[in-house]
C-alpha positions as CSV (number, residue, x, y, z in Angstrom):
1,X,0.0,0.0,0.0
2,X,2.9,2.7,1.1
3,X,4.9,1.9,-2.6
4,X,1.4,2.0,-4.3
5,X,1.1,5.9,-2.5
6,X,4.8,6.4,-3.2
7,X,4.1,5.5,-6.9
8,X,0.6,8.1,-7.1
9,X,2.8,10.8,-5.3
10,X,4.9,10.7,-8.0
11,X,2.6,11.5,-10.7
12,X,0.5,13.5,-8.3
13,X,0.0,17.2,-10.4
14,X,0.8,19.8,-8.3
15,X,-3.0,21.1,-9.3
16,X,-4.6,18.5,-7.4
17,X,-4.6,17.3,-4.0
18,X,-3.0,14.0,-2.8
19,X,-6.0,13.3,-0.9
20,X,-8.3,12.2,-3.8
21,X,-5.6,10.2,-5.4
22,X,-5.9,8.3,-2.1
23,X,-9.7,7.8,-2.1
24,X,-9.8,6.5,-5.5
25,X,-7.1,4.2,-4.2
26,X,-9.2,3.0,-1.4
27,X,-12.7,2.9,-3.7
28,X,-10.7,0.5,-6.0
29,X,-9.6,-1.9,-3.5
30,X,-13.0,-2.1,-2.5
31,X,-14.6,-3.1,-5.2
32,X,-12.1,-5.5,-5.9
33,X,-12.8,-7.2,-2.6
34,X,-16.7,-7.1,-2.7
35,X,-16.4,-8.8,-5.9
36,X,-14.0,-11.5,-4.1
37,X,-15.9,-11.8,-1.5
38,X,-19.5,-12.6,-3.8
39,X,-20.0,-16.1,-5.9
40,X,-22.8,-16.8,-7.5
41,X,-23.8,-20.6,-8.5
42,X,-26.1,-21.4,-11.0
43,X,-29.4,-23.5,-10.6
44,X,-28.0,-27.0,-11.9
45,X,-24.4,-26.5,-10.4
46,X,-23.1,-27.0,-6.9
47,X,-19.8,-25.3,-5.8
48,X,-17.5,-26.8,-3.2
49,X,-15.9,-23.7,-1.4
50,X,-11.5,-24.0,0.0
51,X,-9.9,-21.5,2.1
52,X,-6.8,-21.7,2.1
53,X,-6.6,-24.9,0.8
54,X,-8.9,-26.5,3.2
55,X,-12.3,-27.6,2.3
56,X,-15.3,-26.0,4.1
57,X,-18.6,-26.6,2.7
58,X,-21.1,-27.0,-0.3
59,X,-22.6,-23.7,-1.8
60,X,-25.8,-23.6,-3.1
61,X,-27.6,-22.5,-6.4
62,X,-27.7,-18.3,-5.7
63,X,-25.5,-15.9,-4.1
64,X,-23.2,-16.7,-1.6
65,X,-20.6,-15.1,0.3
66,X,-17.1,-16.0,0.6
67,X,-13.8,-14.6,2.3
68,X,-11.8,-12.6,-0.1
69,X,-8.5,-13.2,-1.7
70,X,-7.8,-16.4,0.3
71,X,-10.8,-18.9,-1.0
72,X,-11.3,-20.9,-4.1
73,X,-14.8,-22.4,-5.8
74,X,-14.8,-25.1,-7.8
75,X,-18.3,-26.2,-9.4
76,X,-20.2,-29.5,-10.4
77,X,-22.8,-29.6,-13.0
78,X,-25.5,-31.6,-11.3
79,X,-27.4,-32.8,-14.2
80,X,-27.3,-36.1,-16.5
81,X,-23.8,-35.8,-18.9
82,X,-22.4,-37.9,-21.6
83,X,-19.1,-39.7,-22.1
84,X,-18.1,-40.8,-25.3
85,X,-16.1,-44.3,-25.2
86,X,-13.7,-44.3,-27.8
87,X,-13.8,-47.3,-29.9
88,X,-11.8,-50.6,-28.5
89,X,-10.8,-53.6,-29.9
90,X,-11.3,-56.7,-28.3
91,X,-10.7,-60.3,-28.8
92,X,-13.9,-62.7,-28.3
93,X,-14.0,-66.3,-26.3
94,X,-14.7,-67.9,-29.7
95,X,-11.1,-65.9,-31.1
96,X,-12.9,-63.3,-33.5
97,X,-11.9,-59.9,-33.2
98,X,-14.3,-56.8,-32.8
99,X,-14.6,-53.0,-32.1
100,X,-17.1,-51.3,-30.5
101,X,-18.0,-47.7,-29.3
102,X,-20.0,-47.2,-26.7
103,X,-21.7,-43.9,-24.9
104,X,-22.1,-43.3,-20.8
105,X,-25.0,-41.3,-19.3
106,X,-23.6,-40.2,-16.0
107,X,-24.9,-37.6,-12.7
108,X,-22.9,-36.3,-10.4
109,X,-25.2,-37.4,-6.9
110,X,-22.8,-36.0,-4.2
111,X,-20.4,-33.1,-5.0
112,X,-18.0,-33.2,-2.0
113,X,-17.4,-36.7,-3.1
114,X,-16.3,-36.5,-6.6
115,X,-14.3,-33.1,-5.2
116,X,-12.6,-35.1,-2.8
117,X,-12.2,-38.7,-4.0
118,X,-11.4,-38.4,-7.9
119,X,-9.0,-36.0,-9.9
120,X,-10.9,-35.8,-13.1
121,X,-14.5,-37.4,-12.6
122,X,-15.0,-37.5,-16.4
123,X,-11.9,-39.2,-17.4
124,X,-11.9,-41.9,-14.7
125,X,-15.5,-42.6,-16.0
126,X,-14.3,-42.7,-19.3
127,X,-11.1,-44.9,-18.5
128,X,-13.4,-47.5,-16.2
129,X,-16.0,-47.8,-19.1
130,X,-13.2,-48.5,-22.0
131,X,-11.6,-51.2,-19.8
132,X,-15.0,-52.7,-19.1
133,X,-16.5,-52.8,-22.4
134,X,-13.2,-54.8,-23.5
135,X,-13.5,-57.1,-20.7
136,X,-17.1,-58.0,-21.5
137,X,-16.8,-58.4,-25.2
138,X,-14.0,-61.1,-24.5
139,X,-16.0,-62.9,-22.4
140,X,-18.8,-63.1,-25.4
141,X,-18.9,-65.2,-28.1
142,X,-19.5,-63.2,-31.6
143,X,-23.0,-64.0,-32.4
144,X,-23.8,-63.0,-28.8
145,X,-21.7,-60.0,-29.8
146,X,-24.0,-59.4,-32.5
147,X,-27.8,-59.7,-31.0
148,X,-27.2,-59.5,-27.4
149,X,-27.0,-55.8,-27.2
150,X,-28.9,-55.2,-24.0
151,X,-27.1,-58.2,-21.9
152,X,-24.0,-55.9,-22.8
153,X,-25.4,-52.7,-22.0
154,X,-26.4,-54.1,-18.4
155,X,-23.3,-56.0,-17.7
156,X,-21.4,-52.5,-18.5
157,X,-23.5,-50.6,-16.1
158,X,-23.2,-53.5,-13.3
159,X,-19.5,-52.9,-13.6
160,X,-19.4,-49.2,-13.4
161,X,-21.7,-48.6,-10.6
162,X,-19.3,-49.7,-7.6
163,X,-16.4,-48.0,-8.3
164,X,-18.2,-45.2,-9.5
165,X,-20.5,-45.1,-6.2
166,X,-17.4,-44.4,-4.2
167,X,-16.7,-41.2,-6.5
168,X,-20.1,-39.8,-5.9
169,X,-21.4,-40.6,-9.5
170,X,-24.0,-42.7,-10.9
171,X,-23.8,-44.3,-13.8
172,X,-27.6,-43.9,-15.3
173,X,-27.4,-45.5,-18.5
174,X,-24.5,-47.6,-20.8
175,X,-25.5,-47.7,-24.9
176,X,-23.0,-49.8,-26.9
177,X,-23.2,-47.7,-30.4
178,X,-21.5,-50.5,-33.0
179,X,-20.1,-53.7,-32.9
180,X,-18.5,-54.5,-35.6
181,X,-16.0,-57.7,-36.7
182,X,-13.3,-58.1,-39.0
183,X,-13.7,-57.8,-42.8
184,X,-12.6,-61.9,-43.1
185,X,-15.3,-62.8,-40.3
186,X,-17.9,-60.4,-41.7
187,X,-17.2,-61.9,-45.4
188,X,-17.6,-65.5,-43.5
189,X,-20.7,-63.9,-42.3
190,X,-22.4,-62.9,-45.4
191,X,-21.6,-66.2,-46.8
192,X,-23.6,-68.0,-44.0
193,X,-26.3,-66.1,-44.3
194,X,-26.8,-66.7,-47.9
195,X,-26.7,-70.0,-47.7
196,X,-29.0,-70.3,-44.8
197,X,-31.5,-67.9,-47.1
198,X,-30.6,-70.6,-50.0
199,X,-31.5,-73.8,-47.9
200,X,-34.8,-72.3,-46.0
201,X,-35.6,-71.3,-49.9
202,X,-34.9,-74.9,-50.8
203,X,-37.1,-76.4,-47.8
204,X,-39.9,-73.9,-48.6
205,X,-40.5,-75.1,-52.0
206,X,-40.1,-78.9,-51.2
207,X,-42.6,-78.1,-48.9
208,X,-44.8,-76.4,-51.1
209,X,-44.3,-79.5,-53.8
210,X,-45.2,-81.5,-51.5
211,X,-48.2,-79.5,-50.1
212,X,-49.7,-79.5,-53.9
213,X,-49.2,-83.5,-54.7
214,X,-51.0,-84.3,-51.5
215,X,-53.9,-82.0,-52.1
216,X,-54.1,-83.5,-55.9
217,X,-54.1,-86.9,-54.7
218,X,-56.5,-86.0,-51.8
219,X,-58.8,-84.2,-55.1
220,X,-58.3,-87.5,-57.1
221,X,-58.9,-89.6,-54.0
222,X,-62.4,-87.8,-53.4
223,X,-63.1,-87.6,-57.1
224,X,-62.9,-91.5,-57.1
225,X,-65.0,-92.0,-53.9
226,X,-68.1,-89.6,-56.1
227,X,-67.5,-91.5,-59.2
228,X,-67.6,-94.5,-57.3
229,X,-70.7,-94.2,-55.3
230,X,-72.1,-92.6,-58.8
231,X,-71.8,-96.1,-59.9
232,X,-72.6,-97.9,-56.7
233,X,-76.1,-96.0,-56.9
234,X,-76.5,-96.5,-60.7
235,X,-75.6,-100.3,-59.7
236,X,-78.6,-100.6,-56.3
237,X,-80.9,-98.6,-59.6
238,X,-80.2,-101.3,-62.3
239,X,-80.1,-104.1,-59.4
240,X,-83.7,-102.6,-58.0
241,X,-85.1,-102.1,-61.2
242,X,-83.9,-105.6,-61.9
243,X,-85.8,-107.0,-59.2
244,X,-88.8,-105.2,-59.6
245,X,-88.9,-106.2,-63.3
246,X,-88.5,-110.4,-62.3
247,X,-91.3,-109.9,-59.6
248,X,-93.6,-108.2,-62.0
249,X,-92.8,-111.5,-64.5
250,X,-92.9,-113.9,-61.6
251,X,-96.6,-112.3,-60.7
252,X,-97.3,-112.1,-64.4
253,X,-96.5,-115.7,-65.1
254,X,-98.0,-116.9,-62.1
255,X,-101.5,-114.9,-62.9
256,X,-101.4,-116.4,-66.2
257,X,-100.9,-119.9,-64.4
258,X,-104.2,-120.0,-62.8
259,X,-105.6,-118.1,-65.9
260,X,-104.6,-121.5,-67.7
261,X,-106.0,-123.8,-65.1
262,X,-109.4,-122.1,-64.9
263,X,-109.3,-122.0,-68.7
264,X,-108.8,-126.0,-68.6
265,X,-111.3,-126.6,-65.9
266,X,-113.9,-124.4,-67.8
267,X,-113.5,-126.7,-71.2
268,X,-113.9,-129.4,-68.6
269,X,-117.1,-128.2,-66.9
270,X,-118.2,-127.8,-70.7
271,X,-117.9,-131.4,-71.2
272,X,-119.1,-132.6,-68.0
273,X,-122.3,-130.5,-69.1
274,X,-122.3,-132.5,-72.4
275,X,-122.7,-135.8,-70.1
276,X,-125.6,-137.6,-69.0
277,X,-124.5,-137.8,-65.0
278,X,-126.1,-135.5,-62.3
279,X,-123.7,-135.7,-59.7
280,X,-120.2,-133.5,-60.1
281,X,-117.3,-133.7,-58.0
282,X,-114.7,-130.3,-58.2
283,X,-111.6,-129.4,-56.4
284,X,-111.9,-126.5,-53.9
285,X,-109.2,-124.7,-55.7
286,X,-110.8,-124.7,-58.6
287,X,-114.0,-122.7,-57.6
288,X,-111.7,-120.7,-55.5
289,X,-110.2,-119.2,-58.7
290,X,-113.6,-119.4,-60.5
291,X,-115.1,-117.4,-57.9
292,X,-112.1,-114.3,-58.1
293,X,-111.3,-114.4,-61.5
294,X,-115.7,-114.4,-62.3
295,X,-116.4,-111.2,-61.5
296,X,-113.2,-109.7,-63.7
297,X,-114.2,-111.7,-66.6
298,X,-118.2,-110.9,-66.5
299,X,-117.7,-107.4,-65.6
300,X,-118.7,-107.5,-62.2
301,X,-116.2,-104.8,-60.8
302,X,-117.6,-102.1,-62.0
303,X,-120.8,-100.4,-60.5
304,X,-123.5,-97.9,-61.9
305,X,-123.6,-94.4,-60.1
306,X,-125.5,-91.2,-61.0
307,X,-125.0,-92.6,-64.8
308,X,-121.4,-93.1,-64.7
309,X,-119.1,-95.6,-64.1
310,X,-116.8,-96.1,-61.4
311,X,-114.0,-98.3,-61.1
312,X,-113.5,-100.6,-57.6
313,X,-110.6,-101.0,-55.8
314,X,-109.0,-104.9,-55.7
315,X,-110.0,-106.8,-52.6
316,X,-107.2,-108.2,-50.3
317,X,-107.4,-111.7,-52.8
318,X,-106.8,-110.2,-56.2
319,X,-103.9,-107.6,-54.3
320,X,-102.0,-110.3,-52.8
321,X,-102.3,-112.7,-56.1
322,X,-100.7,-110.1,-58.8
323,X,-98.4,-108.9,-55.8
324,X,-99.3,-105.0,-55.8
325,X,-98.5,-104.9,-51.9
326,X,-95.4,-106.1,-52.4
327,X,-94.2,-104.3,-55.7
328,X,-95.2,-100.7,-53.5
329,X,-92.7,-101.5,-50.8
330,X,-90.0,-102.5,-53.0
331,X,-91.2,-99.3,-54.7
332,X,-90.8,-97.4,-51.3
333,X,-87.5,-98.7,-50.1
334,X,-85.6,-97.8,-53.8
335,X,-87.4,-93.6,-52.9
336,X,-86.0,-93.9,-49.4
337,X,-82.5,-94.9,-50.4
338,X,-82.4,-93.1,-53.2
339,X,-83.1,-90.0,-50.6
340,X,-80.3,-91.0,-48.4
341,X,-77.6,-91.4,-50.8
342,X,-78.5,-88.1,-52.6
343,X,-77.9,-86.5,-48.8
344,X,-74.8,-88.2,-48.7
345,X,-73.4,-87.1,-51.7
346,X,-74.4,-83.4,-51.0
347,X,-72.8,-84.0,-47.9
348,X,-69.9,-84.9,-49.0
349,X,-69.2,-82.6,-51.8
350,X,-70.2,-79.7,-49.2
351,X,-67.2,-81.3,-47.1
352,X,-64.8,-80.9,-49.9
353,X,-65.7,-77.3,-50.9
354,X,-65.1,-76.7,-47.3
355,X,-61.3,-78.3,-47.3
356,X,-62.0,-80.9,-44.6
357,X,-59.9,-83.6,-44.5
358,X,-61.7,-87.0,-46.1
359,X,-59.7,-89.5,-45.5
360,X,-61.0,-90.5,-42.7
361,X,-63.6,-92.2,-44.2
362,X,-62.8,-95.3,-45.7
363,X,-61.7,-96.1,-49.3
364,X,-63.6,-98.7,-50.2
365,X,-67.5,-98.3,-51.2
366,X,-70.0,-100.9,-49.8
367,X,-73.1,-101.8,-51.8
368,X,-75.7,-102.3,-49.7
369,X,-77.4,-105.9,-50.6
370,X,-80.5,-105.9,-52.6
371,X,-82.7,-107.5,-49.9
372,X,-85.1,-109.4,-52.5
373,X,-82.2,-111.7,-53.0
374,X,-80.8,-114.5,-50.8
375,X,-77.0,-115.2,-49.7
376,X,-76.7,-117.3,-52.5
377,X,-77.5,-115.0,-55.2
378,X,-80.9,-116.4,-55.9
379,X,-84.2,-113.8,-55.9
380,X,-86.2,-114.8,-52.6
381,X,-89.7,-115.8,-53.6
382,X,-92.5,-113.1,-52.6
383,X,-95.5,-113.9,-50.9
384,X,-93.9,-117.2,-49.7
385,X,-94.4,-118.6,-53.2
């Protein structure tokens, strides 16, 4: 101070007094020590105060006062920051090398700490996550490398958080940017995957070959089993028809039988007429077929009404002789299964429009038996006759 005043009083004008040189002196050194004494700390920063060295205490976000000339500040941004890993090379447990980058989210969580127990807070991070990041991807193999990303990432973090919990800083987040192999191993690479693209390409198409001959066969399977029972109806038709047709003959020839007979006993009532005896002796079948066949041959089954006339029905007799009972039940069962094996076919080509799978049912067609005939192949006589 007394060689600063020597130096004013050397310049001093003899104009002015010494005096206000000295006040400007003094307002100068004031202001010099206000703005020592004042520190102002941002909202997101902490400052850990020294004097003389010596740590003292935390300051907090506004303005603070501090002794002058003989204290230092250093701040701490308090909010998330990010570390770059440079990229490393590493070696991995199946002997392919890689590189990889990586970035580290990091927050400082206690200032004193990382003040007091690091140097450098950002490069120690760094350092701790280049070292770690090498260590992991050596004890990978390279596929795992490859599509195991997040495994990595957490691994990374596990191994930053102790020693960085000791520095005051918390590791938030670890993002491996690129792995990346060798040009040889990645030309390996690319041949692999084309030829696992060529063999699932291969496999598709023998699938879809096969797919196709199986649903042809299954369509000429099915178109068999319809032309089949095409032919199995077509058969029972020809078969009924058949049947119906022999009955009808059988009837016919049998009618025409008893036609004959009463024909033969009529010549010989004729002659007995002729004769000169009174007493006649004649089978009961005989006028048993007289009596039913009379009435059809003299025109007895018809009756007058209202001028017109009217057709009668057959009695029970005449019905069962020419067989009409039995030729409208044969008649009867060909409609009802002529009914059933149309629902069967519409069934079953319903089923196939549908795609469901037929071959459950079985492959061969059974013809149902035509029930007028017996084991042996022979018609079975109607009526008992």
């Amino acid at each position: 101070m007394n060689a600063l005043v020597a130096t004013l009083l050397q310049f001093e004008d003899p104009g002015i007094d010494p005096m206000l040189y000295l006040g400007v002196l003094v307002l100068v050194v004031v202001a010099i020590t206000v703005w020592q004494m004042v520190e102002i700390v941002d909202a997101y920063n902490r400052g850990a105060l020294t004097i003389f060295g010596e740590y003292r205490k935390l300051l907090q976000p506004g303005l603070n006062i501090v002794p002058p000339f003989v204290s230092r500040v250093y701040t701490f941004d308090m909010r998330t920051q990010t570390i770059d890993v440079p990229t490393q090379e590493a070696i991995t447990r199946d002997n392919s090398p890689v590189t990889a980058d990586a970035v580290v989210y990091i927050r400082v969580m206690d200032a004193k700490r990382a003040f007091l127990e690091v140097d450098d807070y950002k490069m120690a991070v760094s350092n701790l996550a280049q070292t770690t990041l090498r260590a992991v991807l050596g004890d990978m193999e390279l596929d795992d490398t490859l599509s195991r990303r997040e495994m990595i990432n957490e691994r990374i973090r596990q191994e930053l958080d102790e020693p960085t919990d000791e520095w005051g800083i918390r590791v938030e987040s670890v993002e491996v940017r690129e792995v990346t192999p060798s040009p040889d191993v990645k030309g390996a690479m690319e041949q692999q995957t084309s030829a696992e693209r060529k063999r699932r390409a291969m496999i598709l198409e023998a699938q879809g070959e096969r797919r196709s001959a199986v649903e042809k066969a299954e369509g000429d399977k099915q178109s068999n089993i319809i032309r089949a029972q095409g032919e199995k109806q077509s058969q029972i038709l020809e078969a009924q028809g058949d049947a119906i047709s022999t009955v009808l003959r059988a009837r016919s020839a049998e009618s025409m039988g008893e036609r004959a007979v009463i024909d033969k006993g009529m010549d010989a009532l004729e002659e007995i007429g002729q004769s000169e005896s009174t007493t006649f002796v004649m089978p009961q079948e005989l006028t048993s077929m007289v009596g039913r066949y009379g009435k059809h041959l003299s025109g007895s089954d018809v009756q007058q009404q209202d001028g017109q006339l009217e057709s009668l029905e057959f009695d029970e007799e005449t019905r069962e002789l020419i067989g009409l009972d039995d030729i409208s039940e044969i008649l009867g069962e060909i409609d009802e299964e002529l009914e059933m094996d149309v629902e069967s076919m519409e069934q079953e080509a319903k089923a196939i429009q549908e795609g469901e799978d037929m071959g459950q049912q079985p492959d061969s067609i059974d013809v149902p038996r035509d029930e007028s005939k017996t084991p042996d192949g022979n018609e079975e006589p109607a009526d008992g006759n």
